[in-house]
Every structure is written in structure tokens, then in C-alpha cells.
C-alpha positions as CSV (number, residue, x, y, z in Angstrom):
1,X,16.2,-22.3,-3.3
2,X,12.3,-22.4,-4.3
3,X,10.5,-18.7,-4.0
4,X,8.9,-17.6,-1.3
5,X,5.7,-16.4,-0.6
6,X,5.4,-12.9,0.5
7,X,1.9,-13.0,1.6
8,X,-0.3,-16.6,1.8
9,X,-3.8,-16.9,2.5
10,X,-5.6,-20.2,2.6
11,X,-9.3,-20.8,3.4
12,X,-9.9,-17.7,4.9
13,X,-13.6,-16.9,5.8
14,X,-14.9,-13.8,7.6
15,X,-18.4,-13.8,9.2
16,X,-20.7,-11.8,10.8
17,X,-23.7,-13.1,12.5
18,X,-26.2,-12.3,9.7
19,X,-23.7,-12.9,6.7
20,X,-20.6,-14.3,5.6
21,X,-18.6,-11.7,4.2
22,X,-15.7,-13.8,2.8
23,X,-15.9,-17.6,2.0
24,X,-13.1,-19.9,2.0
25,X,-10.8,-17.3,0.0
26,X,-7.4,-18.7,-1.3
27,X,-5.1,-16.0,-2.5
28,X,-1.4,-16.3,-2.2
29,X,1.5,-14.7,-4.4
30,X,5.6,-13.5,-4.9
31,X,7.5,-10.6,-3.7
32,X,7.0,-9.5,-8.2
33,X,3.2,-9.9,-8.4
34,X,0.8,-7.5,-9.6
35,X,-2.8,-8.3,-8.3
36,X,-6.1,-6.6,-9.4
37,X,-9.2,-7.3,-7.4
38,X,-12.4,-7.3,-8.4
39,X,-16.0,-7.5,-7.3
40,X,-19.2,-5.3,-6.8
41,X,-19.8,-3.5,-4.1
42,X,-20.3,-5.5,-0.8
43,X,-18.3,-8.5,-2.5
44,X,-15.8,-8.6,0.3
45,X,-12.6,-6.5,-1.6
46,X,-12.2,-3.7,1.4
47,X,-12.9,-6.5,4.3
48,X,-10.0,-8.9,2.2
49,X,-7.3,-5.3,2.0
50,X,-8.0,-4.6,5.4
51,X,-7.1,-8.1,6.4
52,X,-4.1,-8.3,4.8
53,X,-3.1,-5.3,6.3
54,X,-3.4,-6.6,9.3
55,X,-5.9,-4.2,10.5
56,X,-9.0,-6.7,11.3
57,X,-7.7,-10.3,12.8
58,X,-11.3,-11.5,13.4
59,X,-11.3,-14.7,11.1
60,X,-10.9,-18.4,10.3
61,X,-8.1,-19.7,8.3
62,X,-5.2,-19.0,7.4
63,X,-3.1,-15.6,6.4
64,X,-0.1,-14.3,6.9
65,X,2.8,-12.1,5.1
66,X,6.0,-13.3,4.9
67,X,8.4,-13.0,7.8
68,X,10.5,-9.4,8.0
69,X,7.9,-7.9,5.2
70,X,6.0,-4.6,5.6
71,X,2.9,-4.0,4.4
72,X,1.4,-0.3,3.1
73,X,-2.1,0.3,3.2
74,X,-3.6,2.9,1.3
75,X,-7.2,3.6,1.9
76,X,-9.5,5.5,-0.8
77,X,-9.5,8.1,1.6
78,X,-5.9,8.2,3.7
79,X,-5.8,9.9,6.6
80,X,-3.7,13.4,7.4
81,X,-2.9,14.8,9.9
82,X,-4.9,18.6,9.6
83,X,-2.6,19.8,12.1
84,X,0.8,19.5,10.0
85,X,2.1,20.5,6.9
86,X,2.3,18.2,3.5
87,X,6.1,17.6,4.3
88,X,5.6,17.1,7.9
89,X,2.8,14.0,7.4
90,X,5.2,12.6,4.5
91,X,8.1,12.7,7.5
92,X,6.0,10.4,9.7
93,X,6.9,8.0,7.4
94,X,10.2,8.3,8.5
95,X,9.6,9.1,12.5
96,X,12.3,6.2,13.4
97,X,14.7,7.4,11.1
98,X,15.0,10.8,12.0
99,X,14.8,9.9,15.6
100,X,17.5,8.3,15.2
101,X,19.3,11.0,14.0
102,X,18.3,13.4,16.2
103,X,19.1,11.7,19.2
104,X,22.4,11.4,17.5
105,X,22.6,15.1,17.2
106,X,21.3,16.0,20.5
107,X,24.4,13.5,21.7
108,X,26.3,14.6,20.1
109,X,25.6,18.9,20.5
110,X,25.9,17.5,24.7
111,X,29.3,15.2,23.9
112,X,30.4,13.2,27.4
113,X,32.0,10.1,27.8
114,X,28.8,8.3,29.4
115,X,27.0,8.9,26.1
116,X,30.1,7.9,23.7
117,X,29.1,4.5,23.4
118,X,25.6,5.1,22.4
119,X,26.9,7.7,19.7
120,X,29.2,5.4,18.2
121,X,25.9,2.9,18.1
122,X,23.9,5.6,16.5
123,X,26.6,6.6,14.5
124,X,26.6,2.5,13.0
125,X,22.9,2.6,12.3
126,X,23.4,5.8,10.4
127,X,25.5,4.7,8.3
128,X,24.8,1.2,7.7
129,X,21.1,2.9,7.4
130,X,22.3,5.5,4.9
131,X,20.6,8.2,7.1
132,X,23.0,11.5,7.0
133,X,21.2,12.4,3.8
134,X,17.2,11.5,4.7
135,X,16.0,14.8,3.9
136,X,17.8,14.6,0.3
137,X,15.6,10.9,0.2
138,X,12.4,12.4,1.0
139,X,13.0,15.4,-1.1
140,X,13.0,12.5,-3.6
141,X,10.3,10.6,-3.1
142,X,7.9,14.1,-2.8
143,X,9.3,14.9,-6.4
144,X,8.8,11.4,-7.5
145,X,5.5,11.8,-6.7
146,X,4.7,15.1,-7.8
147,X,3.3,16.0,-4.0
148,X,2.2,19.4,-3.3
149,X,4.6,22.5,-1.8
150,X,6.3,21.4,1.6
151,X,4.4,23.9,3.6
152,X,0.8,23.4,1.8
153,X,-2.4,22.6,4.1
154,X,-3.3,19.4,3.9
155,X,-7.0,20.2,4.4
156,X,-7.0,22.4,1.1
157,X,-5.6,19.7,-1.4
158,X,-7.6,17.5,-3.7
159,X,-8.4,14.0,-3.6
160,X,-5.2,13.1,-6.2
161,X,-3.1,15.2,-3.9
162,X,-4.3,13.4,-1.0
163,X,-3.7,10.4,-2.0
164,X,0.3,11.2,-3.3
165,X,1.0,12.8,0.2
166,X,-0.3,9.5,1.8
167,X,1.2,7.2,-0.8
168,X,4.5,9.3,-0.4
169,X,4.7,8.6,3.5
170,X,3.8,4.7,3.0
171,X,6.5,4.5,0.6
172,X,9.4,5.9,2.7
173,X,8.6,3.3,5.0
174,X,9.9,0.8,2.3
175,X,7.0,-2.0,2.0
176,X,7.0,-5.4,0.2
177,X,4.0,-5.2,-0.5
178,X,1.5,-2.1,-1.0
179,X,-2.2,-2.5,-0.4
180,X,-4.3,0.1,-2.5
181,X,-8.2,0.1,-2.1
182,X,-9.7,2.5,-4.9
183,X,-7.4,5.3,-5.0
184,X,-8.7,6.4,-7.9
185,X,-11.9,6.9,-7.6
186,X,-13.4,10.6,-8.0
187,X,-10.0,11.5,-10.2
188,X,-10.6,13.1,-13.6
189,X,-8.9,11.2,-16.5
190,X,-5.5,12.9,-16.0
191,X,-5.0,12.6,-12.4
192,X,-5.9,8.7,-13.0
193,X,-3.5,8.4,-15.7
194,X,-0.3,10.3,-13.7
195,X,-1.4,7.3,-10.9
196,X,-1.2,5.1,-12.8
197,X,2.3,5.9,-14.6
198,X,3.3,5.9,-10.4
199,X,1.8,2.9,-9.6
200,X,4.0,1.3,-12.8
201,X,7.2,3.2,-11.2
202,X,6.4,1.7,-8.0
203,X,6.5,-2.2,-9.0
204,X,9.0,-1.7,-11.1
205,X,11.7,-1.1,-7.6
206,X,10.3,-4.6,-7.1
207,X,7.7,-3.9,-4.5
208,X,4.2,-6.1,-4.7
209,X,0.9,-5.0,-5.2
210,X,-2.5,-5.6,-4.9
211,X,-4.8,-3.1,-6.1
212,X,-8.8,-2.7,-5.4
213,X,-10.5,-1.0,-8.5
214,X,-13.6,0.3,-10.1
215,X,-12.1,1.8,-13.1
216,X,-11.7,-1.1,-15.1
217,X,-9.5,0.5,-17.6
218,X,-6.7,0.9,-15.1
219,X,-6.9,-2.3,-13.4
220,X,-6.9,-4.1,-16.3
221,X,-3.9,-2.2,-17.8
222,X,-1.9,-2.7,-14.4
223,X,-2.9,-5.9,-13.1
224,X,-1.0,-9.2,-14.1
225,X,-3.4,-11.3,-12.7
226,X,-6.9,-10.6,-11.6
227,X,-8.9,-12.3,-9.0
228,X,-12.7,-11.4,-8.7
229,X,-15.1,-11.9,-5.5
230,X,-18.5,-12.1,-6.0
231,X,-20.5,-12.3,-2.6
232,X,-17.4,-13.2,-0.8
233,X,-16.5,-16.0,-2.7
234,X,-13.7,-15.9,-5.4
235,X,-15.0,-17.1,-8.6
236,X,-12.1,-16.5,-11.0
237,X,-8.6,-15.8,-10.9
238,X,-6.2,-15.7,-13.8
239,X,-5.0,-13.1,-16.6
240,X,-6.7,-9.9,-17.2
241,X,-7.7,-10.6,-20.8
242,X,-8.8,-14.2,-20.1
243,X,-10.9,-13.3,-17.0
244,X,-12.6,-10.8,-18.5
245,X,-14.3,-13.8,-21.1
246,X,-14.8,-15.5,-18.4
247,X,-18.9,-16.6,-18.1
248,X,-19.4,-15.9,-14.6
249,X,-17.2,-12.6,-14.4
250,X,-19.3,-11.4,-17.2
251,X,-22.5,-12.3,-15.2
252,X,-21.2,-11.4,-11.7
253,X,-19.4,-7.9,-12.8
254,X,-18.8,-7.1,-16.0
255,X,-22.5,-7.0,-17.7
256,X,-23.3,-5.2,-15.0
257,X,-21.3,-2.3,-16.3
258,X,-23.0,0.6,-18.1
């Protein structure tokens, strides 16, 4: 059986009335692939993420991610919830689970015989689900990641703790493929090398990525294959070390590097 896609974009333009912020933009890749993206500012990266995402749907062509895939977003500067705890915005990332399972407990703390069939339902999903030990899973994940205490404020952490908390949620929600738009800029050198050790851990449970970065360094140490928008247009694609010799990338982007 011949691969599948899991996200295809052909001829994909994005305008606004005084500019064209993407131009005919061809980008398509498999469930293993390890994408770097790069372009000055106002190149079109962010407006491309956020469109794969499935966040803006105002455009001509054609995109779409493969049938029964999730996609995780993760903006340079996620969104938390100030109101809850580190642990309780990672757990949003597992709201349906745990509803599950607490509907099932609540059934089952009230036991009658008009609810047996729905517990036995629950009970099925549990299981096949691999849900009686969720909290053992997300314990997990927030070690994996090195996230903060369970019961630290989220307004008080830094931008590399940010950025784990968030990354920690999208990842409980098991994507295909994992959007990341400059999550590491403002790190020091340490915080960007830890995420980049994750962001190796990550693809290597076989989950796709495409990552939007200024730090050259780390894309081109993570990226198999780069693709480079220059005023909306993509004007090179291929391996790191051969796009970076490329003519135009050197006139477009890299030259104009300090």
C-alpha cells in the first residue's frame, strides 16, 4: 500500500486586500517528517502554522491533514489558564478522558439498573482506552517534560516553563502532527538546548513536525528537510545543509544574519 499523506497542501495563496501574504505554496509530507521553516519576518511562516492548524480557513487552494489525524499547535506564546494550577491546564488536555471516567465513577458511586448499560459502555471505553491509570500517564508526560510542581501558578513561570506546560497538554491529546511556531525564542542557551533534546524525544514516538525558527542552530540540527518563504513565496525546499548554499536562501535569509 503506497504512504499516505498526513497533511497536503497544494497552491495555497492567502491574500489580503493590500498584499498577498502567501503565493501558491506547495508543501505536503509523511506521518515521519521533520520540517523546518524558514523566512524573515512577515514572510508568511505564522499565517502558513496557523493554517495548518486549522485556525484561519480564509484561502485558495488546497490543504488538508489526513483523515482521523490531530493536529497540536503551539504558539510562541501558549495560552494558560491564570485561574488553574500547572497540573490542572496540563489535565485539559485530557478533559474527555477523565470525563469519561468520572461519569463512570459517579455511575457507578449511584449503581441502578437504568444506568447498568451505560456503565458497562463506559467500562469498554476504559479499558479499550487504557484509562483506569490516566493520572499515572500524565504524571508521565509532566516528568517527561520536566514541567514545573503540580500546584505552581502559572502566571509566575518563565517563558521555557510556559511553553513545557502547554506543550505537555497538546501532547496528551496524542497528535500526528505538532505545529511549533518559535518556541524558543527569548530562551537562554540551556533552556533551548533541553527543547530541543524534547523536541528529538517527541518525533522519535513517531509523531510529525513542523517547526517555525529563528535560531538557526536548532532548526538546522532538527529539521530533515527545510522549506524557506521569502515574501510568501517558497523559494527553496530540500536538506538543511544543501539549502543553506543555496543562492537565493543566502540572499533572502541567511546574509541577512548578523
Amino acid at each position: 500500500m503506497a504512504r499516505q499523506f498526513v497533511y497536503f497542501m497544494q497552491g495555497l495563496t492567502k491574500s489580503y486586500p493590500t498584499r498577498k501574504v502567501l503565493d501558491n505554496v506547495h508543501l505536503s509530507f509523511y506521518p515521519d517528517a521533520k520540517i523546518g521553516v524558514l523566512g524573515v519576518n512577515g514572510s508568511g511562516k505564522s499565517t502558513l502554522l496557523k493554517i495548518m492548524a486549522g485556525l484561519d480557513k480564509e484561502y485558495n487552494g488546497e490543504a488538508w491533514v489526513a483523515e482521523g489525524a490531530r493536529v497540536g499547535y503551539l504558539e510562541q506564546e501558549p495560552h494558560l489558564d491564570p485561574s488553574k494550577s500547572v497540573r490542572e491546564n496540563v489535565m485539559e488536555g485530557v478533559a474527555k478522558q477523565k470525563a469519561i471516567l468520572d461519569r463512570y465513577n459517579e455511575l457507578a458511586m449511584n449503581y441502578s439498573e437504568e444506568t447498568a448499560d451505560e456503565m458497562t459502555k463506559l467500562q469498554d471505553e476504559i479499558e479499550a482506552a487504557g484509562l483506569w491509570d490516566l493520572d499515572s500517564k500524565v504524571d508521565q508526560a509532566m516528568d517527561a517534560l520536566r514541567c514545573p510542581p503540580d500546584d505552581s501558578d502559572v502566571t509566575k513561570l518563565s517563558g521555557g516553563e510556559r511553553r513545557r506546560v502547554a506543550l505537555c497538554k497538546l501532547l496528551l491529546d496524542q497528535p500526528e502532527l505538532l505545529l511549533l511556531d518559535e518556541v524558543m525564542s527569548g530562551l537562554n542557551p540551556t533552556e533551548i538546548e533541553a527543547i530541543i533534546g524534547l523536541i528529538r524525544r517527541i518525533h522519535a514516538h513517531g509523531i510529525a513536525l513542523l517547526i517555525i525558527e529563528h535560531v538557526m542552530r536548532a532548526i538546522m540540527a532538527l529539521s530533515q528537510r527545510i522549506v524557506v518563504l521569502h515574501h510568501g513565496e517558497k523559494i527553496a525546499e530540500g536538506r538543511p545543509a544543501d539549502v543553506a548554499r543555496d543562492a537565493r536562501v543566502i540572499e533572502a535569509y541567511l546574509g541577512a544574519e548578523p
